[in-house]
C-alpha positions, 0 to 999 in steps of 0.5 A, a space after each residue: 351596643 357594647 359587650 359586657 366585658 367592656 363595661 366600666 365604672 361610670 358605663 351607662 347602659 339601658 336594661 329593661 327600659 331604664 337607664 344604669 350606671 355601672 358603680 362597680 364591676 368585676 371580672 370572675 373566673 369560676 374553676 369550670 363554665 364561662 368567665 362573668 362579669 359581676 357588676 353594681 349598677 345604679 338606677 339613674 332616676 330612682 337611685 336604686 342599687 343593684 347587683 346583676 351578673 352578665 356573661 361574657 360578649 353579651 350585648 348591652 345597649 350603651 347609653 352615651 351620656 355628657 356631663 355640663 356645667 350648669 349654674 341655678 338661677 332661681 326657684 320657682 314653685 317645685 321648679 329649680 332653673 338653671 343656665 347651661 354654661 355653655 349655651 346660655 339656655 335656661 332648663 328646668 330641673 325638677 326638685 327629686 334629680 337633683 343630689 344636695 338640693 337642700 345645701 344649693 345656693 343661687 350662682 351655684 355650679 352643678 354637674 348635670 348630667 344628660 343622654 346624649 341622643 336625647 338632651 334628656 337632663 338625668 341628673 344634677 349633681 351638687 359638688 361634693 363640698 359646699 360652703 355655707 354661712 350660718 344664719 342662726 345658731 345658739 352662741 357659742 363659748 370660748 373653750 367649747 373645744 374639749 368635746 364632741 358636742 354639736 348643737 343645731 345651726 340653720 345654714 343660709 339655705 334654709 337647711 339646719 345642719 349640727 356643727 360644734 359649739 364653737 361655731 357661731 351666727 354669720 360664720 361660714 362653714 364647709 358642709 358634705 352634700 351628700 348628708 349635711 355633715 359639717 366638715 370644718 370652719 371657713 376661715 374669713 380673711 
């Protein structure tokens, strides 16, 4: 159990059956009555956001969580396989925990995280740039440069992204996993 002033960014407490992160909090003084906490917590399976107020020395239910390496191995039917770093075990993580599905690639290295007490895997967690090679894309143009015009590009994942017209078939490019934005080109060297 912990007290309610105690929370703080990436806490993990249980309400109401389900389990939250806090993503914000703030301490508020009101000019009469009693100090509150105001906190912004996260639904860790629905990924629903919510706001909720807590008074001061109130008990929580803290929820100690760990954070692994874990590397995908393969896909098989809606299962995602992955090894843990540490162990060498293999476990199974279904399709909607994982965040940047769409942009993993087999050898890639996720954050999993899982409640402690009960080696419940959470969530895994896609780092937050990836890079990717462009498997088919229309060809572009030299001097494509002057606009801000991008066309669509299937990345070797399978996902199809839009990139600018410079970027060509077989290239490599660094993607935002969390909305398949394109960052910049990989130079190959």
């Amino acid at each position: 159990m912990i007290k309610s002033q105690d929370i703080k960014k990436g806490t993990c407490i249980r309400m109401d059956g389900k389990l939250y992160f806090c993503i914000d909090f703030l301490h508020v003084k009101p000019g009469k009555g009693n100090t509150i906490m105001r906190t912004t917590l996260k639904d860790v399976v629905s990924g629903r956001v919510l706001e909720k107020r807590f008074n001061i020395g109130e008990s929580l239910e803290d929820v100690r969580v760990e954070r692994r390496p874990y590397q995908f191995s393969y896909l098989e039917g809606e299962e995602y396989h992955f090894l843990n770093q540490e162990t060498w075990d293999d476990v199974v993580i279904p399709k909607d925990q994982i965040t940047g599905v769409d942009f993993m690639k087999e050898g890639d290295v996720l954050e999993v995280v899982s409640d402690a007490s009960t080696e419940t895997v959470l969530y895994a967690e896609m780092p937050v740039k990836t890079q990717l090679k462009i498997t088919y894309t229309e060809p572009g143009l030299k001097g494509d440069t002057a606009t801000n015009t991008l066309k669509p590009a299937t990345l070797e994942s399978g996902v199809e992204i839009r990139v600018p017209l410079f970027i060509n078939e077989g290239e490599i490019v660094e993607v935002d996993t969390r909305d398949g934005s394109y960052l910049n080109r990989v130079k190959q060297g």
